[in-house]
C-alpha positions as CSV (number, residue, x, y, z in Angstrom):
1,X,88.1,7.7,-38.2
2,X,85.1,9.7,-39.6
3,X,85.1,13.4,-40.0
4,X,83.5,14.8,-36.1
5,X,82.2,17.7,-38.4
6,X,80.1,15.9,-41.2
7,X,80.4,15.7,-44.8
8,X,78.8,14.2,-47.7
9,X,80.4,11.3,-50.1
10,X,80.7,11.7,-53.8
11,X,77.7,9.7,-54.3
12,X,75.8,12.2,-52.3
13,X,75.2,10.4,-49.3
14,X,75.3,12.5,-45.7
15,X,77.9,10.9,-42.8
16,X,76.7,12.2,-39.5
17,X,78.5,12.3,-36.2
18,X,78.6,10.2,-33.3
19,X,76.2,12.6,-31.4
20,X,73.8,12.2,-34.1
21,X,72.7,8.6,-33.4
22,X,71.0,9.3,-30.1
23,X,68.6,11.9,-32.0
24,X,68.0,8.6,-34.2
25,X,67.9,6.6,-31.4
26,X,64.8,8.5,-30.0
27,X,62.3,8.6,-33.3
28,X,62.8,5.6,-34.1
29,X,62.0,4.1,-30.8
30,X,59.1,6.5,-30.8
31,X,58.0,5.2,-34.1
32,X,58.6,1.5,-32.8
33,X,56.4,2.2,-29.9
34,X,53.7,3.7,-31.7
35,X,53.8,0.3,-33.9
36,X,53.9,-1.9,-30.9
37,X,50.6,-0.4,-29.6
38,X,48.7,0.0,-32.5
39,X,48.9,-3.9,-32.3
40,X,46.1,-4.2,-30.9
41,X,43.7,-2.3,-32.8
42,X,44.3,-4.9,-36.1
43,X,41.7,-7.3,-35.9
44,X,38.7,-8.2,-38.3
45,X,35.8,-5.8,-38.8
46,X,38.6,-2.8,-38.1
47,X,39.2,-0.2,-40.6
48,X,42.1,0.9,-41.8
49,X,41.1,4.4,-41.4
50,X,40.4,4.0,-37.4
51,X,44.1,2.5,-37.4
52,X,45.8,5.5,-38.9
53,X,43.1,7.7,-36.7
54,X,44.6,6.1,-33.5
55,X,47.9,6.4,-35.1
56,X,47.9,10.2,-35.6
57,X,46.6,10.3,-31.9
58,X,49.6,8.6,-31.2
59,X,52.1,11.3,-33.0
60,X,50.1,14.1,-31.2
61,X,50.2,12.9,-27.6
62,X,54.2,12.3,-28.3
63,X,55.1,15.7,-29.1
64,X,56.4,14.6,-32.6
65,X,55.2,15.1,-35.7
66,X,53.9,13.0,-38.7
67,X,56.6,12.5,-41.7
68,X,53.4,12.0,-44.3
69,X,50.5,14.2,-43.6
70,X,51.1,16.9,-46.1
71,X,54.3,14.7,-47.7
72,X,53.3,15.3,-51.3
73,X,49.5,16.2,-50.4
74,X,49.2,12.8,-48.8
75,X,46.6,13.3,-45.9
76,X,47.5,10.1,-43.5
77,X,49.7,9.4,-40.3
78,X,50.9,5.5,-41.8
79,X,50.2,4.0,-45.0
80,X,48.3,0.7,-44.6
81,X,48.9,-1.8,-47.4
82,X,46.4,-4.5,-47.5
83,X,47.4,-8.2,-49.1
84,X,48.2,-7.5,-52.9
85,X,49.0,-3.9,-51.6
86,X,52.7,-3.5,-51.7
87,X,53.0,-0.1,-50.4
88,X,51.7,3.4,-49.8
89,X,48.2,2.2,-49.0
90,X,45.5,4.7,-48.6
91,X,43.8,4.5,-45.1
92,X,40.1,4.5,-45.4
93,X,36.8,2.7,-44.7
94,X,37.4,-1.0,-46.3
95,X,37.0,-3.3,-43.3
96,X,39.7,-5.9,-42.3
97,X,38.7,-9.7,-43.3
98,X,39.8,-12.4,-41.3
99,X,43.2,-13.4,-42.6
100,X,44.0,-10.2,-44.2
101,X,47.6,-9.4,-43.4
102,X,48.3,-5.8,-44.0
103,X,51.9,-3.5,-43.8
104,X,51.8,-0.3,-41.3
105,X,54.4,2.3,-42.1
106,X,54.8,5.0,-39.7
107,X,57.1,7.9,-39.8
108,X,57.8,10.6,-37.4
109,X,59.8,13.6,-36.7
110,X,61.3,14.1,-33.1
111,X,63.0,16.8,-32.4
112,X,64.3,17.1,-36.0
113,X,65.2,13.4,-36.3
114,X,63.1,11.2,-38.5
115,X,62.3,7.5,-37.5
116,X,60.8,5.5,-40.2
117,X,59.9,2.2,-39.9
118,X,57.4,-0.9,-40.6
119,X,56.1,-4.2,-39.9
120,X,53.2,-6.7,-41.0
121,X,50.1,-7.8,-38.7
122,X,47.1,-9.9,-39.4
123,X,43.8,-9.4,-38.5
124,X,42.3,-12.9,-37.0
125,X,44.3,-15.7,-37.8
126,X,47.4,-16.2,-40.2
127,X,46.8,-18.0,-43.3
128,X,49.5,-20.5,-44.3
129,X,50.6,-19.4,-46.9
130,X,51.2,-15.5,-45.6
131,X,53.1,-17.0,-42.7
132,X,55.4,-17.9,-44.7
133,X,55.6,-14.8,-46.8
134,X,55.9,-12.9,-43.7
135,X,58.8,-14.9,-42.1
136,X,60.8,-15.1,-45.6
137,X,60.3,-11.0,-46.1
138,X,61.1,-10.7,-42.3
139,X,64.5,-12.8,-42.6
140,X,65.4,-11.1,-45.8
141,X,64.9,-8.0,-44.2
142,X,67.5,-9.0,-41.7
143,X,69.6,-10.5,-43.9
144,X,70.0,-7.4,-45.9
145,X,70.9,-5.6,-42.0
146,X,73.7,-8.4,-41.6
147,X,75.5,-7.4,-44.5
148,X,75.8,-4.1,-43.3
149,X,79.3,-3.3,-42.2
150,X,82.0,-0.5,-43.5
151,X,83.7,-1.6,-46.6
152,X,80.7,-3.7,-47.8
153,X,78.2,-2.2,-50.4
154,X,75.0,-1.1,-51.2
155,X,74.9,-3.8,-54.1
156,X,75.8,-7.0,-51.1
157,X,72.7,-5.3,-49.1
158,X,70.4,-6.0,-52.3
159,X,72.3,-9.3,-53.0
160,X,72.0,-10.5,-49.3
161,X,67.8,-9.9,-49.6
162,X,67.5,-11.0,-53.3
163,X,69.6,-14.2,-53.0
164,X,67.3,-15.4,-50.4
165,X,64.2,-14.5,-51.0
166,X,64.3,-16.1,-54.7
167,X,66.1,-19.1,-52.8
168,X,62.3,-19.2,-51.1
169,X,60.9,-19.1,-54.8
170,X,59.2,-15.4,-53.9
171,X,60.4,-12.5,-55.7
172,X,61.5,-8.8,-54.6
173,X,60.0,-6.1,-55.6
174,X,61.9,-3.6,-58.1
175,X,59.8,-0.5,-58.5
176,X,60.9,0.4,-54.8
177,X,63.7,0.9,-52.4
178,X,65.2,1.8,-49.5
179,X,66.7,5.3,-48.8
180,X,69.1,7.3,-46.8
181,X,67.3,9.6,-44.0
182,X,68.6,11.2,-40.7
183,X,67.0,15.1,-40.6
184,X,65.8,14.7,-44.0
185,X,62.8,12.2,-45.0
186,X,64.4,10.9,-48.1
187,X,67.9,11.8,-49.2
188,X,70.5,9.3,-51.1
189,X,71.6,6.9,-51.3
190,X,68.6,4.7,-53.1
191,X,68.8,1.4,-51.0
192,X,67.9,-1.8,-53.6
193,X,66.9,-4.8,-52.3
194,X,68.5,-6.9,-55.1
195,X,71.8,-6.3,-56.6
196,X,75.5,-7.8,-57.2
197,X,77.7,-8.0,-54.4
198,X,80.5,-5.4,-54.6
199,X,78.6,-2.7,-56.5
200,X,77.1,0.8,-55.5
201,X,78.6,2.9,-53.0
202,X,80.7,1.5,-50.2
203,X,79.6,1.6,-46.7
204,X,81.2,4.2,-43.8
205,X,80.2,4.4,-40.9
206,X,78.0,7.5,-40.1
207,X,75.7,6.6,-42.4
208,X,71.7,6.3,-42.1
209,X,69.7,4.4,-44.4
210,X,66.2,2.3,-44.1
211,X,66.4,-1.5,-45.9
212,X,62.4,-2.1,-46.2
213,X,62.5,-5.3,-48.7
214,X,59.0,-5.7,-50.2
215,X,58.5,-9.4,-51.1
216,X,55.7,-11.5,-53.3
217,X,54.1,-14.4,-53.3
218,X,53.9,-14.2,-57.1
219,X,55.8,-12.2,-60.3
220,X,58.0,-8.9,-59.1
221,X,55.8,-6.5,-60.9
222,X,53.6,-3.9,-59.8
223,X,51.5,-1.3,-60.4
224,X,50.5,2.3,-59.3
225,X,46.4,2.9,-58.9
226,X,44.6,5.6,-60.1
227,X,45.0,7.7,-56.9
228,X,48.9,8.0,-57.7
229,X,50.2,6.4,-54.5
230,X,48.2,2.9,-54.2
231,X,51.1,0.3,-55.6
232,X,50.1,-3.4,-55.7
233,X,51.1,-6.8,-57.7
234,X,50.3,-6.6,-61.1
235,X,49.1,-10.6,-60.5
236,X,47.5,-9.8,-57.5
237,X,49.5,-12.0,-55.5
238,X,50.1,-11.2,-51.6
239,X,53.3,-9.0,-50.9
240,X,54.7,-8.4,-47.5
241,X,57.3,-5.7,-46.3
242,X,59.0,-4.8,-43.4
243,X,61.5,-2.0,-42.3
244,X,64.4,-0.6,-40.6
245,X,66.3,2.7,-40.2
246,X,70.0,1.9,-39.8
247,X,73.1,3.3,-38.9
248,X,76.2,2.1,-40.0
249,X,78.8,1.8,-36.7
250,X,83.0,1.0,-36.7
251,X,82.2,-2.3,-36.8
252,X,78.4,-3.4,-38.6
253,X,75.1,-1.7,-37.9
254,X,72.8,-0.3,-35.4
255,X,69.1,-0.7,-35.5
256,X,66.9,2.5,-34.2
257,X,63.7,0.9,-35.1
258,X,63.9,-1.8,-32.6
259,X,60.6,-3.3,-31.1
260,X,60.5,-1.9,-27.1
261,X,57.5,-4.7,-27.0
262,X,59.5,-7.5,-28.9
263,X,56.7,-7.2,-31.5
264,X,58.2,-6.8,-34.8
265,X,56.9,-10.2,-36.2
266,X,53.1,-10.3,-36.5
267,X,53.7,-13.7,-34.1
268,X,55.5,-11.6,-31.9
269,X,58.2,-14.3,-32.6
């Protein structure tokens, strides 16, 4: 039985009541929605800047606010991460090819509460090869969620993704992680996607975390651009990511970032 007051673990890391997770409940499913209908708007000869455009429309008309524009002078409703983009993509005036597969992160602030979340789409039709990317980075994503239960770890979370996306022969992504949020955009803990089981801090319910596994086609390295957000592989191979804010219940997890349209997966699978 968790403290009905709050507190914060040794390692730093908020628990929050019971009465907290509706508050979570509601941005996230904003920020799922906003995801579910910018769907539409990915195909080839679209811009990535007209996506975050419609996106910040999106925020306004909801009475929320955007997480990013002004986070650290960043000036953008999502970030839009392009093939060898891994994350924090730069919305702009590049053109989407056919077969360009591309990450939309969204986060916004309802009534205090963040919801943070992302998925993958494809503008015309799915290459091979990304499909598969996509589906491994999807199931490790979920992979990562099953392990989530009080009395596991932080370090079985990172095992779960790591152990099978290497079992795929694709590699996950170091150089970023997941990380705690509730009324805050980033507190602690750090969330790995690879690890040893039994490590790191253990689990208790009335926690909230996002598990957003990036995953590559190629080496785990990668790279910061010039504009100081821009990461991508150093070998230019494709990466895909995907992302969940999660709370931890008595007895396993709870998802706020849940698809209302079912369209998570880029093949709405």
């Amino acid at each position: 039985m968790r403290s009905k007051d709050g507190r914060t673990t040794k390692d730093g890391i908020r628990i929050y009541q019971d009465s907290d997770f509706a508050g979570m409940h509601a941005a996230g499913a904003l920020a799922a929605t906003i995801l579910d209908d910018i769907a539409q708007h990915v195909y080839p000869g679209q811009t990535t800047g007209e996506i975050d455009r419609l996106i910040t429309e999106m925020v306004d008309t909801s009475n929320a606010t955007s997480a990013t524009i002004g986070y650290k002078g960043y000036q953008h409703a999502s970030c839009i991460s392009v093939n060898h983009v891994v994350c924090h993509g730069i919305p702009g005036d590049k053109r989407l090819k056919d077969g360009d597969i591309m990450n939309i992160d969204v986060t916004v602030i309802l009534d205090g509460w963040f919801g943070d979340t992302s998925r993958m789409y494809v503008a015309g039709k799915l290459p091979r090869k990304a499909e598969r990317l996509i589906q491994v980075t999807h199931d490790s994503l979920m992979k990562g969620i099953e392990a989530v239960k009080p009395g596991n770890t932080f370090g079985d979370i990172g095992h779960a993704i790591q152990s099978y996306a290497e079992s795929q022969r694709m590699s996950v992504v170091r150089d970023f992680c997941g990380h705690g949020l509730g009324q805050v955009f980033h507190a602690p803990p750090n969330v790995l996607h690879y690890g040893r089981p039994g490590t790191g801090p253990k689990l208790e319910e009335g926690m909230f975390f996002t598990i957003e596994p990036m995953i590559n086609l190629g080496r785990p390295e990668t790279k910061v651009l010039a504009d100081e957000w821009t990461a991508v592989t150093r070998d230019k191979s494709l990466s895909a990511q995907f992302e969940h804010s999660i709370g931890v219940t008595s007895d396993g997890f709870d998802i706020f970032t849940l698809s209302p349209a079912g369209k998570f997966h880029p093949t709405y699978g």
